[in-house]
PALOLUM-39714 format. One record per residue (C-alpha): residue number from 1; x, y, z. Coordinates in Angstrom, 3 decimals. Layout:
N
+-----+----------+----------+----------+
!   n !       px !       py !       pz !
+-----+----------+----------+----------+
! NUM !        X !        Y !        Z !
...
+-----+----------+----------+----------+
This chain:
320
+-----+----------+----------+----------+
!   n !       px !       py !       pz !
+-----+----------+----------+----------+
!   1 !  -11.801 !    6.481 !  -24.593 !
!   2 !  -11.748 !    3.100 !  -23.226 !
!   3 !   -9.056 !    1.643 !  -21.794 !
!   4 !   -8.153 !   -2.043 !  -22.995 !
!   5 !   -6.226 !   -4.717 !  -21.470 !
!   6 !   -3.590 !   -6.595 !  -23.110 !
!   7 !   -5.902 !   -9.557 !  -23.589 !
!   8 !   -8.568 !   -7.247 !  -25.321 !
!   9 !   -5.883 !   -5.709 !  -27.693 !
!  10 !   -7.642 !   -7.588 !  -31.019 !
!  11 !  -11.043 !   -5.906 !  -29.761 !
!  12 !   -9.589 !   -2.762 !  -29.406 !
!  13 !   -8.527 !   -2.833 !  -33.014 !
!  14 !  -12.279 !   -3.489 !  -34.016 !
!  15 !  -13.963 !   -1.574 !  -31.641 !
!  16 !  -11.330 !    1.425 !  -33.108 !
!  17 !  -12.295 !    0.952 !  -36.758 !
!  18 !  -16.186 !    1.040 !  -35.771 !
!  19 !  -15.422 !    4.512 !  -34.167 !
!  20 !  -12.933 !    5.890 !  -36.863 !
!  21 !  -16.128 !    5.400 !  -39.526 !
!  22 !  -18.300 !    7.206 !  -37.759 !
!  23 !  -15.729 !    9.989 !  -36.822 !
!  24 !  -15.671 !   10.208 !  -40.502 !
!  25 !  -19.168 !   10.055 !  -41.346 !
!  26 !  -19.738 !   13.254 !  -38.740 !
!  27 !  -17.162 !   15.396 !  -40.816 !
!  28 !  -19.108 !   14.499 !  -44.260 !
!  29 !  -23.040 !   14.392 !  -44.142 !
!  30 !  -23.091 !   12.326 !  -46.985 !
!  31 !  -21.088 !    9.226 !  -46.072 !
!  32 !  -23.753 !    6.579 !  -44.746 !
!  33 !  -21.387 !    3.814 !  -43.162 !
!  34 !  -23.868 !    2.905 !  -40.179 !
!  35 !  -23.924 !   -0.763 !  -41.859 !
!  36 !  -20.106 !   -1.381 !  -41.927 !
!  37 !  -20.019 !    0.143 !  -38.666 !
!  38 !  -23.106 !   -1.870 !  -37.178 !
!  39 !  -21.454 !   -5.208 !  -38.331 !
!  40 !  -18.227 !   -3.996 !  -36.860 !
!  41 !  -20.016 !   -3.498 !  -33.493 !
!  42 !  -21.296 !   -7.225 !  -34.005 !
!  43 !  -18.266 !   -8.307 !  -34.721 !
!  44 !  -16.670 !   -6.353 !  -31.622 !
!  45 !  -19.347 !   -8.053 !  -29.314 !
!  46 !  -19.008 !  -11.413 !  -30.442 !
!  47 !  -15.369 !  -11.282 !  -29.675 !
!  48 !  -15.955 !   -9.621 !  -25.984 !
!  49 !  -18.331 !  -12.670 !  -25.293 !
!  50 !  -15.230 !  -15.028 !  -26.169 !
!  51 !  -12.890 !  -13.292 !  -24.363 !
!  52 !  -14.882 !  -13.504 !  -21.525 !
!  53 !  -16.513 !  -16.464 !  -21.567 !
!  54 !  -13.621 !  -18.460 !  -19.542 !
!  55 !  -11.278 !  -15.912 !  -18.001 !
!  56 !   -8.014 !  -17.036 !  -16.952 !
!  57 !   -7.628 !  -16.594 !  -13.378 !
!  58 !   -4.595 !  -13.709 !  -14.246 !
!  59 !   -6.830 !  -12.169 !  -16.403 !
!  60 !   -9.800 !  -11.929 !  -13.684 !
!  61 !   -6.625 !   -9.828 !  -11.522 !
!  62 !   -5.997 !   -7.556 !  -14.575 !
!  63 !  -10.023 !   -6.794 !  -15.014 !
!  64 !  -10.369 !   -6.797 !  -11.403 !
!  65 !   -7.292 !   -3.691 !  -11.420 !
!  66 !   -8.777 !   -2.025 !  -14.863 !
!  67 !   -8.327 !    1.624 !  -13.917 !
!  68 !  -11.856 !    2.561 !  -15.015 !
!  69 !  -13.199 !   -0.140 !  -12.931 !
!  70 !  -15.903 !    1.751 !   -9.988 !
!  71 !  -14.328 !    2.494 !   -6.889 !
!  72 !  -15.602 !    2.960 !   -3.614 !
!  73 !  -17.130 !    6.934 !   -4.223 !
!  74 !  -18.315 !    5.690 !   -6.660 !
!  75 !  -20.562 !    3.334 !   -5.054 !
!  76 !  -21.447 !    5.402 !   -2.376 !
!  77 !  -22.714 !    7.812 !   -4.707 !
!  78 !  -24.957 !    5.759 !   -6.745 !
!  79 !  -26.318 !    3.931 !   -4.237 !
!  80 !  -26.446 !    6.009 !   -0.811 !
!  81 !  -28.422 !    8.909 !   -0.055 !
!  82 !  -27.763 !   11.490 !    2.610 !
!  83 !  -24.033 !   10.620 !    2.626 !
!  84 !  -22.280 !   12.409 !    5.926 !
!  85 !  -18.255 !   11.278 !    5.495 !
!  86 !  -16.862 !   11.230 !    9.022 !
!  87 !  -12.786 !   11.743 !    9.359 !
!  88 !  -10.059 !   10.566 !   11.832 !
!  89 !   -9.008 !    8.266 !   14.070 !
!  90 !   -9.026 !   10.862 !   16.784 !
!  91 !   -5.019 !    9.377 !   17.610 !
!  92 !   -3.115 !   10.480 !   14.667 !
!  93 !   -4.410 !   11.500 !   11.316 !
!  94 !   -6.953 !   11.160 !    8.839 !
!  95 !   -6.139 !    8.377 !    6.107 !
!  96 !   -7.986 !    9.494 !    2.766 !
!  97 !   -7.158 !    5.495 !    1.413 !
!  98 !  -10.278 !    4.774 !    3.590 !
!  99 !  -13.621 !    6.474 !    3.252 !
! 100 !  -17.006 !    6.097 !    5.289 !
! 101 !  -19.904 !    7.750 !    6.952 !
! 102 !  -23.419 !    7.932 !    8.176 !
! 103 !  -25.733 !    7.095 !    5.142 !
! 104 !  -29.033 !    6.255 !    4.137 !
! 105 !  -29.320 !    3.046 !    1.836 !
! 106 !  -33.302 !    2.148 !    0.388 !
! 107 !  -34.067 !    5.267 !    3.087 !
! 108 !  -32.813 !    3.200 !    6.020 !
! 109 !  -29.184 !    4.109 !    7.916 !
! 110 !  -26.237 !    2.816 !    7.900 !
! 111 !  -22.746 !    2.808 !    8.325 !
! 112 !  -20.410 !    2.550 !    4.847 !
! 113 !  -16.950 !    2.065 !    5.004 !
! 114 !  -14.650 !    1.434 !    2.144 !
! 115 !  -11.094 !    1.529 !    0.268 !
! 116 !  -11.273 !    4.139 !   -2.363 !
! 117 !   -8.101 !    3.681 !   -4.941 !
! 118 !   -8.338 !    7.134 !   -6.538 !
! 119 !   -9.368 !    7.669 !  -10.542 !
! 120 !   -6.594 !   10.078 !  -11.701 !
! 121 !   -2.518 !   10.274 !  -11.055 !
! 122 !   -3.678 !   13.077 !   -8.251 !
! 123 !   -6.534 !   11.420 !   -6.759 !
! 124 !   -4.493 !    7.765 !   -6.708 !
! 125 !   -1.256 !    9.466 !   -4.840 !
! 126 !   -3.425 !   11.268 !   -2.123 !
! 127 !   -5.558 !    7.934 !   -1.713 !
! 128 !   -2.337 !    6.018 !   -1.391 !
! 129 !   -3.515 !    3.846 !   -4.012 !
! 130 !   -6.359 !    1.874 !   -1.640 !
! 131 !   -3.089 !    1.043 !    0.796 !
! 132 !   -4.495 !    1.670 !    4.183 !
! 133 !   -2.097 !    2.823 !    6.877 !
! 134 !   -3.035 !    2.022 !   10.633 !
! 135 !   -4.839 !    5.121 !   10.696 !
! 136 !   -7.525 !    4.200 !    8.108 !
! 137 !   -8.040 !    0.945 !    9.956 !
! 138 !   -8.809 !    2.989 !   13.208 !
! 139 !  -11.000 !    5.484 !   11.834 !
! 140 !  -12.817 !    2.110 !   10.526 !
! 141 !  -12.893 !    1.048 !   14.251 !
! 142 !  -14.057 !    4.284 !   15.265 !
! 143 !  -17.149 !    4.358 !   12.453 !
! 144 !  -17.983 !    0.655 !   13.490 !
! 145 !  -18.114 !    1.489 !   17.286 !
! 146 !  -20.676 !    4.086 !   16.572 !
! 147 !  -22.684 !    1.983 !   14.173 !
! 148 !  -23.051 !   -0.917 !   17.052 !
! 149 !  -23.676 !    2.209 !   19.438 !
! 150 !  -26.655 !    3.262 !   17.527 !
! 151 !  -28.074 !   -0.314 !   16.015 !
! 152 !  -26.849 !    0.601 !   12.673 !
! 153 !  -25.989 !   -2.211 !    9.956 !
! 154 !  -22.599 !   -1.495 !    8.366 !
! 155 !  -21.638 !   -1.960 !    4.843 !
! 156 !  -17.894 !   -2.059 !    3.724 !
! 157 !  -16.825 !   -1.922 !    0.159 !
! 158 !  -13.356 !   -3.695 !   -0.469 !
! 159 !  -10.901 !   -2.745 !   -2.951 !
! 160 !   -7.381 !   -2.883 !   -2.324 !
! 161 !   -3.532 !   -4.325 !   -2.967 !
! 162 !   -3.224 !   -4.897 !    0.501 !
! 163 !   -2.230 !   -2.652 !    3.683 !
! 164 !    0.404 !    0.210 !    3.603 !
! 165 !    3.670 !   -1.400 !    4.198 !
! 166 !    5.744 !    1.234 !    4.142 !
! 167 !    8.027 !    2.303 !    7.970 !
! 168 !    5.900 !    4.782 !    9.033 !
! 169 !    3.164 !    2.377 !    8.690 !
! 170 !    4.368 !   -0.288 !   10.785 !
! 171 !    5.924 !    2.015 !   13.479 !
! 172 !    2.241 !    2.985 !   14.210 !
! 173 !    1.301 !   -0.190 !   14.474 !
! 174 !    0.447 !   -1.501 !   11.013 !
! 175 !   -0.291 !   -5.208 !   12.088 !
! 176 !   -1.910 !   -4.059 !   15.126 !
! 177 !   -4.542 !   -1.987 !   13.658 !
! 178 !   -5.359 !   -4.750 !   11.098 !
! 179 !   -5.972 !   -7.332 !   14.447 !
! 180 !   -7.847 !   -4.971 !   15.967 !
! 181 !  -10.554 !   -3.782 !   13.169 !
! 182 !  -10.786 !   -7.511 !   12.149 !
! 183 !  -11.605 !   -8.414 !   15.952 !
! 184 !  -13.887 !   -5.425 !   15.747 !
! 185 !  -15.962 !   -6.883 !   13.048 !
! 186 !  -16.529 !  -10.431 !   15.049 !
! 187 !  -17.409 !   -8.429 !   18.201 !
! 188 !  -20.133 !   -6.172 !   16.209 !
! 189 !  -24.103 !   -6.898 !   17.331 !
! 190 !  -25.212 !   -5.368 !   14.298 !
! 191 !  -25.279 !   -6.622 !   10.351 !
! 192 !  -21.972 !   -6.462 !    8.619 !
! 193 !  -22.154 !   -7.443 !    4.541 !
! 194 !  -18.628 !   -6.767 !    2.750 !
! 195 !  -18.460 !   -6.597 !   -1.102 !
! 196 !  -15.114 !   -7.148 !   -2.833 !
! 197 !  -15.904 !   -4.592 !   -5.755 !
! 198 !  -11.777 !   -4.796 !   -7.018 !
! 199 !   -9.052 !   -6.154 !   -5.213 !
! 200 !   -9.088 !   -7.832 !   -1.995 !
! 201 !   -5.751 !   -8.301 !   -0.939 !
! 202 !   -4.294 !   -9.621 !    1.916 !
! 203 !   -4.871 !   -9.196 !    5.909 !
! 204 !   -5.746 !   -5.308 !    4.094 !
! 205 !   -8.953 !   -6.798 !    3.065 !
! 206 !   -9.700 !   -8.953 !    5.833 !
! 207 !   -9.685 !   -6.158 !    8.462 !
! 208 !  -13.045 !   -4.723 !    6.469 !
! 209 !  -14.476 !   -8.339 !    5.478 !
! 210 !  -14.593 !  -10.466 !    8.266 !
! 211 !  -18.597 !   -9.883 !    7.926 !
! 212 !  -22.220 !  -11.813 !    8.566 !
! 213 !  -22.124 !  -12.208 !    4.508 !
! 214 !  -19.383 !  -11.600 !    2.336 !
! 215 !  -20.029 !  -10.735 !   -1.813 !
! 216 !  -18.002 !  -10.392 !   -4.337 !
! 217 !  -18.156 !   -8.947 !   -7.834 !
! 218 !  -17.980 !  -11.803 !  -10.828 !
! 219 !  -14.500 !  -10.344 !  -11.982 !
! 220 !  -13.297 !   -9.322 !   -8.504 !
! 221 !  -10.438 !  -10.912 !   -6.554 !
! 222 !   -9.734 !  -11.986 !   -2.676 !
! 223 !   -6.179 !  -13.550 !   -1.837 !
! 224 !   -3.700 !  -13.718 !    0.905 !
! 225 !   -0.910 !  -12.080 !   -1.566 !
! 226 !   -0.954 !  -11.089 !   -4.883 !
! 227 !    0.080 !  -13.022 !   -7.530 !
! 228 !    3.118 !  -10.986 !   -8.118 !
! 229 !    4.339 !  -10.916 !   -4.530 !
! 230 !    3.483 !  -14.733 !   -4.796 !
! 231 !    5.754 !  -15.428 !   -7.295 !
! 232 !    8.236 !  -13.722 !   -5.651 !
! 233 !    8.479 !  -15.584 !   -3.182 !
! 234 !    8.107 !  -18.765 !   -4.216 !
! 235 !   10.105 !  -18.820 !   -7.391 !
! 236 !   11.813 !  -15.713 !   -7.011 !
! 237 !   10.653 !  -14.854 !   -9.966 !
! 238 !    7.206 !  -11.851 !  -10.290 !
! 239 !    7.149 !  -13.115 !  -14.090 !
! 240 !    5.135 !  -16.442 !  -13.156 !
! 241 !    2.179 !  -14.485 !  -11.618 !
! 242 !    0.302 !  -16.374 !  -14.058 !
! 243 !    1.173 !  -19.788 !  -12.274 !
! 244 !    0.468 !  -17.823 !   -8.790 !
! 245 !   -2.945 !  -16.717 !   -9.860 !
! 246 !   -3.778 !  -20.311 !  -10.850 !
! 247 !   -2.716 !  -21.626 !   -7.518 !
! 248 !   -3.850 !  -18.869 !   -5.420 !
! 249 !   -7.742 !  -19.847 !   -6.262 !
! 250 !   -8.901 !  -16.123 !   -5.920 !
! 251 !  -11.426 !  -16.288 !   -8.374 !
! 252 !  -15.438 !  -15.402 !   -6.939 !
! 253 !  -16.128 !  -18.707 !   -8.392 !
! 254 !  -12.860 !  -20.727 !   -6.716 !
! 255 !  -13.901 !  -18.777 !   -3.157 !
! 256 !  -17.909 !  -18.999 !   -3.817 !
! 257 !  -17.192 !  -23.211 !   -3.983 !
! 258 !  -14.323 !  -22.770 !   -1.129 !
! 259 !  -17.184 !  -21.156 !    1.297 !
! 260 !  -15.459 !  -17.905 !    1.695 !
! 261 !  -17.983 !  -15.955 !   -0.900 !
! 262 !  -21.362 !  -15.994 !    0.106 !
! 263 !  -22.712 !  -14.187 !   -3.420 !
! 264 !  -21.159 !  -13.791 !   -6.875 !
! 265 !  -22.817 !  -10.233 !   -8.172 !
! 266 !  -22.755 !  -10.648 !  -11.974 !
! 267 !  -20.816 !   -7.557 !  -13.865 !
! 268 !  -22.197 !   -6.907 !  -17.170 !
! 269 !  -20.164 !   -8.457 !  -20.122 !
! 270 !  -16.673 !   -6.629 !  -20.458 !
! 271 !  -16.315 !   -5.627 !  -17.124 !
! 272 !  -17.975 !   -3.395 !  -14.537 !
! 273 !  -16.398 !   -0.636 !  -16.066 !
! 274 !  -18.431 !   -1.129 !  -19.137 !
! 275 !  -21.827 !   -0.514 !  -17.847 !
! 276 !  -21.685 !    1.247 !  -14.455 !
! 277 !  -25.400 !    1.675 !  -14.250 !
! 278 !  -25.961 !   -2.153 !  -14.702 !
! 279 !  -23.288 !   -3.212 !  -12.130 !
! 280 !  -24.730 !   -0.441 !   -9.482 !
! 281 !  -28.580 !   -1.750 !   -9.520 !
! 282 !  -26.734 !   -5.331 !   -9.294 !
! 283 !  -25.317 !   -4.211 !   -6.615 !
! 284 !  -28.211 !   -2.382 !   -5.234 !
! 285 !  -30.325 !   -5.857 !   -5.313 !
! 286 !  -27.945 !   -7.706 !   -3.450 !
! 287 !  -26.891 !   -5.512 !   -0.683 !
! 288 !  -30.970 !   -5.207 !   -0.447 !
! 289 !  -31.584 !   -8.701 !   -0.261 !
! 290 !  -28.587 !   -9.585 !    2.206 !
! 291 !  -30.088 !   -6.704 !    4.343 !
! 292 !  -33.118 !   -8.150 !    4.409 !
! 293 !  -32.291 !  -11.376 !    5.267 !
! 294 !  -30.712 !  -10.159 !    8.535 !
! 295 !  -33.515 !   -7.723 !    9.805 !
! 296 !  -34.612 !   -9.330 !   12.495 !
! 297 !  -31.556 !  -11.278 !   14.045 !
! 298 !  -30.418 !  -10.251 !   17.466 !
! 299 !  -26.875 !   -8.857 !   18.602 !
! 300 !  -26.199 !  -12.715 !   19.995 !
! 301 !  -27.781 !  -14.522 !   17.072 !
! 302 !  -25.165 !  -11.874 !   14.164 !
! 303 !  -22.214 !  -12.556 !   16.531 !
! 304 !  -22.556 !  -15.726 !   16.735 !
! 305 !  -23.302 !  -16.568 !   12.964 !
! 306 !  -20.238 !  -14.525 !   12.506 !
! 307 !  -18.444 !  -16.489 !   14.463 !
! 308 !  -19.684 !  -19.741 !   13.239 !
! 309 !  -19.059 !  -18.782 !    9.546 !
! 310 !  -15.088 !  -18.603 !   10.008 !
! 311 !  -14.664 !  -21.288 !   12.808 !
! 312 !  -16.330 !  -23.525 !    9.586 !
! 313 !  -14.241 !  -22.456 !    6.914 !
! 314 !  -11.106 !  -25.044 !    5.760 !
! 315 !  -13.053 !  -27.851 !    7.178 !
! 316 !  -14.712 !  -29.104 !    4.317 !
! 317 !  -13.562 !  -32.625 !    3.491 !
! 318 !  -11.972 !  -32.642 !    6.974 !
! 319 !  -12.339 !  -36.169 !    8.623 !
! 320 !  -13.905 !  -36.606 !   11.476 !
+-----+----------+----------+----------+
């Protein structure tokens, strides 16, 4: 059963009805309520393209956390062949809130790395819910250092609240790690395209999206904090996340128009969740065509693009 939001409560109710009729119609051959139920599902649809035809910048947060929302595995299994997961930082222990490995993608190689959140209480515990600890961002390090090795491109796939702050964390060197896979992704000579499929939060997000070309789903999210932790500290009060998200501009669109977005990947209408084939083959298409574009640039020329892209950002409007 789908899972609804509490925005998407009234289209729950109709979408429920629709469902309950033809439950019915099942147990008794000769109830024909296809009709009613057809003009319920019109009804349903009508609804979802209101809801979502101007999303409130909390709301974008709450569909970009929807628990049935693609994660990373998923991904990697629609859209990789071949796909050789490679564990450890070879220092301390292997992080399962990070995933990656040698993979093929449209038969060529490459490197995928990504935050995987988990799709069950069991799954989300042992992931850590997407919280990387400074092991995960080392094994990232270590996957990136073979890529440039072996002239591989890498792909990341963002999706998480941020980085593990708990005290075992930073006693390893939570900040550190973070500094030192986001200096590893300026210093690569190969291409590095990020997509923020969920969540990106924080210097969590950074660490795997400081890339050549960054995209981000239409309903995803990229921000410094979250809205809650926001709030928190600047009104002391979690409740106004709504006022954070506002101000926070962590809407695709607000970052596509900011210069920190390079692509918006449309999601179908609901959500990605909703149609999972539709959202992979959009994804498909644009890792594709921001693959292609990069073919034949040199280490110097991706490094230095790289570079270029973040020295610009924030100066927009700037005088001289």
């Amino acid at each position: 059963m789908t899972q609804y939001l509490e925005f998407e409560k009234p289209l729950a109710e109709i979408e429920g009805k629709a469902e309950e009729l033809r439950a019915m119609a099942r147990e008794n051959d000769e109830m024909d309520v296809e009709k009613e139920a057809a003009a319920l599902d019109k009804k349903a649809r009508d609804l979802l393209e209101k809801l979502y035809a101007d999303l409130t910048p909390w709301r974008k947060c709450l569909v970009a956390r929807h628990p049935e929302r693609p994660h990373c595995k998923d991904y990697i299994e629609a859209l990789f062949t071949e796909y050789t997961p490679l564990a450890g930082d070879r220092n301390f222990a292997d992080d399962h809130a990070v995933m990656g490995g040698l993979a093929r993608f449209d038969g060529k190689p490459v490197m995928v790395i990504g935050h995987e959140k988990g799709n069950d209480t069991k799954s989300r515990i042992e992931r850590n819910f997407g919280m990387a600890r400074p092991e995960g961002y080392r094994k990232a390090i270590r996957l990136m250092d073979l890529a440039d090795r072996f002239g591989i491109p890498v792909i990341t796939l963002v999706d998480t609240p941020g980085a593990y702050p708990g005290k075992g964390a930073e006693e390893r060197g939570q900040s550190e790690a973070i500094a030192r896979s986001t200096e590893k992704c300026l210093a690569l000579g190969v291409p590095l395209i990020s997509i923020v499929i969920g969540e990106g939060g924080s210097g969590g997000a950074v660490a795997f999206a400081t890339a050549n070309k960054v995209a981000m789903l239409e309903h995803s999210i990229y921000s410094v904090i979250s809205p809650e932790g926001c709030a928190s500290i600047l009104w002391k009060d979690a409740e106004k996340m709504r006022e954070a998200a506002e101000a926070l501009r962590l809407t695709s669109k607000d970052l596509s128009e900011l210069g920190v977005c390079d692509k918006v990947i449309s999601e179908p209408l609901g959500g990605a969740h909703r149609d999972r084939e539709a959202i992979f083959t959009g994804v498909g298409k644009a890792l594709t065509q921001m693959l292609d574009a990069m073919t034949d640039q040199s280490p110097e020329d991706l490094r230095g693009d790289r570079r270029s892209k973040y020295l610009r950002l924030g100066q927009t409007g700037l005088a001289a």
